[in-house]
Structure formats: C-alpha cells, structure tokens
VEXBATI-58200 format. One record per atom (N, C-alpha, C, O): residue in three letters; atom name; x negated, y negated, z. Coordinates in Angstrom, 3 decimals. Layout:
N
- ala, CA, X, Y, Z
...
END
This chain:
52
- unk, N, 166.104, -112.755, 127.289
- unk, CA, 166.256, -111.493, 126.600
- unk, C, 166.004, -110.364, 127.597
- unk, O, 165.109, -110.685, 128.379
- unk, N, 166.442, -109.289, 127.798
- unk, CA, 166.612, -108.570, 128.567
- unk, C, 166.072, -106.892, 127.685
- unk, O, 166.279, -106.738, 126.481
- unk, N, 165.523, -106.011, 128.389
- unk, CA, 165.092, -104.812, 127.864
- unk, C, 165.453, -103.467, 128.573
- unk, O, 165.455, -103.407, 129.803
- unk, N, 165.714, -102.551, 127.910
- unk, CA, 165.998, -101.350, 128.322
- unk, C, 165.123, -100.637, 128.177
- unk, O, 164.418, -100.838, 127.188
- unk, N, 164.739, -99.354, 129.203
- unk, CA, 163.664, -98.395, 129.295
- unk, C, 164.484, -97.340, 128.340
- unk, O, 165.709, -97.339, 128.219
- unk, N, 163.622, -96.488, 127.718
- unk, CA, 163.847, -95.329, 127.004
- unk, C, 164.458, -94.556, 127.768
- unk, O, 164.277, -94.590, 128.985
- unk, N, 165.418, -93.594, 127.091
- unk, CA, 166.124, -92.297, 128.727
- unk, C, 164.906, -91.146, 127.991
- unk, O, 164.202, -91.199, 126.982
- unk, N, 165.040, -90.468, 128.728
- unk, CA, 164.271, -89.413, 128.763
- unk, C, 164.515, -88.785, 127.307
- unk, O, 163.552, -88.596, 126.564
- unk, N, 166.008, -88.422, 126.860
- unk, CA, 166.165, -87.865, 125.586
- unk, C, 165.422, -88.381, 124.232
- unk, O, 164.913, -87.765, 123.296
- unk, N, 165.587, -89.922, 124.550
- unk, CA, 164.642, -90.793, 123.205
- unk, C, 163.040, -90.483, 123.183
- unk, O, 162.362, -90.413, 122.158
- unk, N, 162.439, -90.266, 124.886
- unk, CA, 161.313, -89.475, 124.567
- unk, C, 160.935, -88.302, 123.910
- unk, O, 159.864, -87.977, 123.397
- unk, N, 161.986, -87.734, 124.015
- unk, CA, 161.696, -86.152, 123.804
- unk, C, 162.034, -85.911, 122.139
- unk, O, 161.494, -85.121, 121.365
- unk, N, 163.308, -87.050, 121.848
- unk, CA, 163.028, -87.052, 120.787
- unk, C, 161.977, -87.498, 119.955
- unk, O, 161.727, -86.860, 118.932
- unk, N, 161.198, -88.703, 120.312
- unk, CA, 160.748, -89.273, 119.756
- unk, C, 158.898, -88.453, 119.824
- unk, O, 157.956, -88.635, 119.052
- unk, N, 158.986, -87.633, 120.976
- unk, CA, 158.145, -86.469, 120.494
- unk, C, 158.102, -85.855, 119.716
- unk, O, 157.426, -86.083, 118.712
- unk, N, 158.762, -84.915, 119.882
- unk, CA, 159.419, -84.083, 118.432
- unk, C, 159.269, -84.398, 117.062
- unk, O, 158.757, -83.652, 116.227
- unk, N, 159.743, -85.556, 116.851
- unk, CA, 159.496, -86.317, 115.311
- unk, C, 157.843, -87.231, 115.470
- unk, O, 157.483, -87.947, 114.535
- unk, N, 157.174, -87.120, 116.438
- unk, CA, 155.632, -87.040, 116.015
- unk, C, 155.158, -85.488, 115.517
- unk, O, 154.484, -85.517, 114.487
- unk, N, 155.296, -84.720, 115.838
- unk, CA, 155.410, -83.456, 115.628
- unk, C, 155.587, -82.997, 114.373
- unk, O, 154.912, -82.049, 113.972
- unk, N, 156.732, -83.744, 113.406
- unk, CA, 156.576, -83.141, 112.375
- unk, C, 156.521, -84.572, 111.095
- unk, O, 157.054, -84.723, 109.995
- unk, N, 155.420, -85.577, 112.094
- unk, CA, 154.881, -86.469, 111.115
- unk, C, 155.517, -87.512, 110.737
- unk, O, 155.108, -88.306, 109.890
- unk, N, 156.835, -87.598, 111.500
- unk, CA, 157.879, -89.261, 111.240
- unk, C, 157.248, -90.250, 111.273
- unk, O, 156.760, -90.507, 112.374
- unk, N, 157.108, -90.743, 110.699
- unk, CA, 156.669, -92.691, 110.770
- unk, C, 157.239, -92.989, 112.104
- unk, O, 158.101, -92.376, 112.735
- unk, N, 156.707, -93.848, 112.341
- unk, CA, 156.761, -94.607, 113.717
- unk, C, 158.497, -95.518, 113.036
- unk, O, 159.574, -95.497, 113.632
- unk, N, 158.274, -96.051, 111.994
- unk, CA, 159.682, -96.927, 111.536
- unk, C, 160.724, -95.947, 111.361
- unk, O, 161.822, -96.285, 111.805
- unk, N, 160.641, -94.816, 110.820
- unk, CA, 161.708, -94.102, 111.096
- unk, C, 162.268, -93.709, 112.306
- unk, O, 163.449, -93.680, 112.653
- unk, N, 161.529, -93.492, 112.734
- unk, CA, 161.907, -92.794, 114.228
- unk, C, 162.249, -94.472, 114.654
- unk, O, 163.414, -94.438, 115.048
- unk, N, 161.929, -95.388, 114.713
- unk, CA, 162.749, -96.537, 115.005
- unk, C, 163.706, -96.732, 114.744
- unk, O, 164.485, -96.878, 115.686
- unk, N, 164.168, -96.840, 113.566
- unk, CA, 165.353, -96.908, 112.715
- unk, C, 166.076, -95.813, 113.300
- unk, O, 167.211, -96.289, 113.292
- unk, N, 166.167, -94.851, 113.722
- unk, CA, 167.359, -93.807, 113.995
- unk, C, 167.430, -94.016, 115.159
- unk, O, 168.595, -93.778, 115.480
- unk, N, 166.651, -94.445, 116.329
- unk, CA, 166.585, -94.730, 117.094
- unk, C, 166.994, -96.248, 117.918
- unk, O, 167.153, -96.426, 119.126
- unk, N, 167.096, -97.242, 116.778
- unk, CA, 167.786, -98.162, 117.002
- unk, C, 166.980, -98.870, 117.760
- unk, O, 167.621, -99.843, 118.156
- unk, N, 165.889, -98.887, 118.175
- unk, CA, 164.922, -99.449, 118.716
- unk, C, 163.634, -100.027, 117.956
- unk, O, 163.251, -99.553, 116.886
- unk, N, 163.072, -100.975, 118.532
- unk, CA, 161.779, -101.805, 118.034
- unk, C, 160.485, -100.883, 117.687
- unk, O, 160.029, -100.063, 118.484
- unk, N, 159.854, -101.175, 116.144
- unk, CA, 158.563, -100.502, 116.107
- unk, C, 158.023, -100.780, 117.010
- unk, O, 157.672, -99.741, 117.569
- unk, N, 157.609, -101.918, 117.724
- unk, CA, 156.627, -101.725, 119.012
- unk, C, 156.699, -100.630, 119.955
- unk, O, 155.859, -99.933, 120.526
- unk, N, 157.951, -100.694, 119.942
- unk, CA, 158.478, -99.894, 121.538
- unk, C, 158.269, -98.780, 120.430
- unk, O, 157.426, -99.307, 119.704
- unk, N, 158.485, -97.852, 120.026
- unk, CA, 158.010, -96.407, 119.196
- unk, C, 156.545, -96.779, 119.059
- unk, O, 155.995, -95.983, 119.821
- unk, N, 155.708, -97.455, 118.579
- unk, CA, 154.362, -97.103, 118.215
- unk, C, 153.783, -97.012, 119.723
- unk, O, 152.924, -96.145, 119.886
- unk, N, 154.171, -97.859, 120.941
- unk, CA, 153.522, -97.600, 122.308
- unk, C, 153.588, -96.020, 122.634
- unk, O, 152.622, -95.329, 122.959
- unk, N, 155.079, -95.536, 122.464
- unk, CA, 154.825, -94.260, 122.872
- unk, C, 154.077, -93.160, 121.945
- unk, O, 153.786, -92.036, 122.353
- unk, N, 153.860, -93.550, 120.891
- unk, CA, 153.649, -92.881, 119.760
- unk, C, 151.947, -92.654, 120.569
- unk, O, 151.292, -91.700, 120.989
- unk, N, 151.848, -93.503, 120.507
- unk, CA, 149.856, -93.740, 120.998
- unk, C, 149.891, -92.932, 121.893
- unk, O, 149.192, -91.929, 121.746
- unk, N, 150.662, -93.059, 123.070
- unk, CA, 150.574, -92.471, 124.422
- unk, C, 150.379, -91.111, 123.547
- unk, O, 149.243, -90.780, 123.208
- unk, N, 151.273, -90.497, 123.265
- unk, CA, 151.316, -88.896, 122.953
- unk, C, 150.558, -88.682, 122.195
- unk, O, 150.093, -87.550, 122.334
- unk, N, 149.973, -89.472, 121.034
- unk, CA, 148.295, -89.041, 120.550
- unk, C, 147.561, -88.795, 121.328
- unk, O, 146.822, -87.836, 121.103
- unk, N, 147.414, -89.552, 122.627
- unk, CA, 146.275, -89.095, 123.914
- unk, C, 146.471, -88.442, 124.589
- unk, O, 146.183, -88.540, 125.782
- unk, N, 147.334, -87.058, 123.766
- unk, CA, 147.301, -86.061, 124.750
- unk, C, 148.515, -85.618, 126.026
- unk, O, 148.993, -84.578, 126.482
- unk, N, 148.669, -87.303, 126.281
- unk, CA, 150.394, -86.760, 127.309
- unk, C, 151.869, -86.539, 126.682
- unk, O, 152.318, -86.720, 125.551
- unk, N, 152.439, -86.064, 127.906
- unk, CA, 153.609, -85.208, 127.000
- unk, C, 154.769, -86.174, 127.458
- unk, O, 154.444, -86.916, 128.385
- unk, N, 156.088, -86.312, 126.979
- unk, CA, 157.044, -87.008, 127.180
- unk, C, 157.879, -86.482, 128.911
- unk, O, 158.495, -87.173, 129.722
- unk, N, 157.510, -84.918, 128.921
- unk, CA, 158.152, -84.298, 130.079
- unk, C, 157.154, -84.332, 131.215
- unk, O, 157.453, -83.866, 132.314
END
C-alpha cells in the first residue's frame, strides 16, 4: 500500500475548517482522506503550529 503526503492546500484547508469547528470526519470526507491522517494534523494545530 502506498501513501501520499498532504499538498500544502489540504493543510490550509484543513486548518481553516478547525477554525470553524469541523469534525475531524468531515473534513475527511471532503477531503477524501483517512480520519487518522486528519486527526494527526488536527492535534498538531491544537498545539499551537500553523499549517504555513
């Protein structure tokens, strides 16, 4: 199985919609990507760092 890194835009989106309180599964779901892979970054940006 093989994996792809996020591009920069899915970060920024996926900032943004912490921002105004998206579920981690939503922002998966539109995103087409795994809750894991959204809740890792999700955490990161609770602690403060930014996607940019």
């Amino acid at each position: 199985m093989t994996h792809a890194h996020l591009t920069t835009n899915e970060l920024v989106m996926i900032e943004a919609s912490v921002e105004k309180d998206t579920s981690v599964l939503e922002i998966a779901q539109s995103l087409k990507r795994s809750r894991q892979t959204i809740h890792k970054v999700v955490t990161f940006l609770k602690q403060g760092h930014s996607a940019n």
